[in-house]
Structures are given as structure tokens and as C-alpha cells.
C-alpha positions in Angstrom: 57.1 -87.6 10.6 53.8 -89.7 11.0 53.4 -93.4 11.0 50.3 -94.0 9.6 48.0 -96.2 11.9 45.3 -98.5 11.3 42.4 -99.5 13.3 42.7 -102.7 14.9 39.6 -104.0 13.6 38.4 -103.1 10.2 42.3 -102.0 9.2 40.8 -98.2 8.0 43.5 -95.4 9.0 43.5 -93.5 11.9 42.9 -90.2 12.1 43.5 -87.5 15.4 45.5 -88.8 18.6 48.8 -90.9 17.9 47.7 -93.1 20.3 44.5 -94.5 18.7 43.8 -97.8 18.3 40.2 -97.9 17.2 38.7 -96.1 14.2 35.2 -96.1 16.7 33.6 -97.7 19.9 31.7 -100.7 17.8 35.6 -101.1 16.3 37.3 -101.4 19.6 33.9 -103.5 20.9 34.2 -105.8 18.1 37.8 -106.4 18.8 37.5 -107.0 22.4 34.8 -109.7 21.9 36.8 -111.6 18.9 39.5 -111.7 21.4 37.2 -113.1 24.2 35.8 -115.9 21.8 39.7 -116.8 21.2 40.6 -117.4 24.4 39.2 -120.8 26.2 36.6 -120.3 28.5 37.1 -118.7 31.7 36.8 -121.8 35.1 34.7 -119.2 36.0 32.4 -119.5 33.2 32.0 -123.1 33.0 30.6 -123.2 37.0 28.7 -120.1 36.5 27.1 -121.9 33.5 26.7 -125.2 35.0 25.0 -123.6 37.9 22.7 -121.7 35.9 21.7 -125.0 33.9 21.0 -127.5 37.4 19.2 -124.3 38.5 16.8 -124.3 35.5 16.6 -128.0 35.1 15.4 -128.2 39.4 13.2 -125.4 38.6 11.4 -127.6 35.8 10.3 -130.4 37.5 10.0 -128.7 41.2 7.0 -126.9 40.3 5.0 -128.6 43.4 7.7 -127.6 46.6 8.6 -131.7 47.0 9.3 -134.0 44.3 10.7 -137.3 43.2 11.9 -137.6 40.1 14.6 -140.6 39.2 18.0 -139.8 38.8 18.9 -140.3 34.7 16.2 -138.0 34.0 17.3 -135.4 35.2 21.0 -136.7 34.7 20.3 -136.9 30.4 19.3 -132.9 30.2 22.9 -131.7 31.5 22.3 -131.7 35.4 25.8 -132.2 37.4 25.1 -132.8 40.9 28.6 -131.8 41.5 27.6 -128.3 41.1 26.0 -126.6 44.2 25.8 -123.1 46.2 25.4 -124.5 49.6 24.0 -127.3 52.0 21.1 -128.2 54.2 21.2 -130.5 57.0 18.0 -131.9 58.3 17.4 -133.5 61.7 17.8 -136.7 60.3 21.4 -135.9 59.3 20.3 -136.2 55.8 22.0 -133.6 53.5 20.4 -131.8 50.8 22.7 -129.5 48.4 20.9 -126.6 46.9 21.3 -124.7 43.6 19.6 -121.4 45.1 16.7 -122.0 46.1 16.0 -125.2 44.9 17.3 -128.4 46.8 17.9 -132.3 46.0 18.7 -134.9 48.0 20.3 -138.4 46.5 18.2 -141.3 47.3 18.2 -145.0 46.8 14.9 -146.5 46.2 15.3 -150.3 45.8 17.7 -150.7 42.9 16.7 -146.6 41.7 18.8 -143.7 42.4 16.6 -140.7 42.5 16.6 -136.8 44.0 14.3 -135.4 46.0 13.5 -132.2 44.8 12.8 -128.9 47.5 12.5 -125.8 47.7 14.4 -123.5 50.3 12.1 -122.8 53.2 12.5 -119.8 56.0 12.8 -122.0 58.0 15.7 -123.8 56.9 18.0 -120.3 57.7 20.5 -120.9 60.7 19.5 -119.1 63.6 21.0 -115.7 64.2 22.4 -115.4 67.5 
């Protein structure tokens, strides 16, 4: 004897193998994503997102290669300068973090803070020895 299954989703019965769990693909999709939601967001995620949003706010205001632009601008549309793919260092010593391709440096004009914006330049690879 049967036990009559239902889908997981929408709760309709199931009909052919015993070990279905979905009625169709949009049930089991539908499913999967509810559980997603559920769950708390991935670490993953939350850097991947926070990446994405300092790359899009540099790539606003760096639309000349070298800019400087102060600080709590930036700062008041989301921009965490915490959150960086990798590092530059110039012969000054001076180190600017980049979020891809675009740079920033943190400056200190009089009482200001500020970035300098940049864009990656050839240049700027290490040498390959």
C-alpha cells in the first residue's frame, strides 16, 4: 500500500515515482528559493554585496581617472572603505586599496578627510620575473 504524497510546495498529490517531492520544476524552484530567503544571509553575500556597492559608488564620481572627492560624500551613499580586493603601493609608500579597478587613497586635507579616486593603470602590475 501507497502513502499518498504531496508536493512540497503547492501541497497537490504526487503522482509517478515514490520518491517525488515536487509536483514540477517551478514547484521544486519555488521551494528552494523560499528556503533561501529564510535562512540569514550568507558572509559571503554581505562582502560580495558590499563590494559590488564601493565598486559602483568609485565608478560614479571617478569618471575623469584622478579625483578628489571628501570623505562623507561618499561615506552617506553606503561606501565601506573596509571593503577591498587588493592594494597598491606607490613610490611614496602611500597605499591605495582598490575595488577592481578603481582605487582610493585616505587623505587628510587640513581638518578634511577625503579619497583620492584612481583608476588601475598597466603600469601599476608587479613585474613578472
Amino acid at each position: 500500500m501507497r502513502i499518498q504524497q504531496n508536493c512540497k510546495y503547492c501541497n497537490k498529490a504526487l503522482q509517478g515515482r515514490t520518491d517525488k517531492k515536487y509536483c514540477n520544476l517551478h514547484c521544486k524552484s519555488a521551494y528552494q528559493y523560499q528556503l533561501a530567503k529564510e535562512q540569514p544571509e550568507r558572509f559571503y553575500n554581505i562582502v560580495d554585496n558590499q563590494l559590488k556597492l564601493n565598486r559602483k559608488i568609485l565608478k560614479e564620481f571617478n569618471k575623469g581617472g584622478k579625483v578628489t572627492v571628501r570623505a562623507a560624500r561618499i561615506n552617506e551613499l553606503g561606501f565601506d572603505a573596509n571593503f577591498f580586493t587588493h592594494f597598491w603601493k606607490n613610490n611614496k609608500g602611500e597605499v591605495y586599496l582598490f575595488v577592481y579597478e578603481y582605487g582610493f587613497l585616505k587623505i587628510k586635507e587640513q581638518t578634511k578627510k577625503k579619497y583620492v579616486l584612481v583608476l588601475w593603470q598597466e603600469y601599476m602590475n608587479k613585474s613578472k620575473i
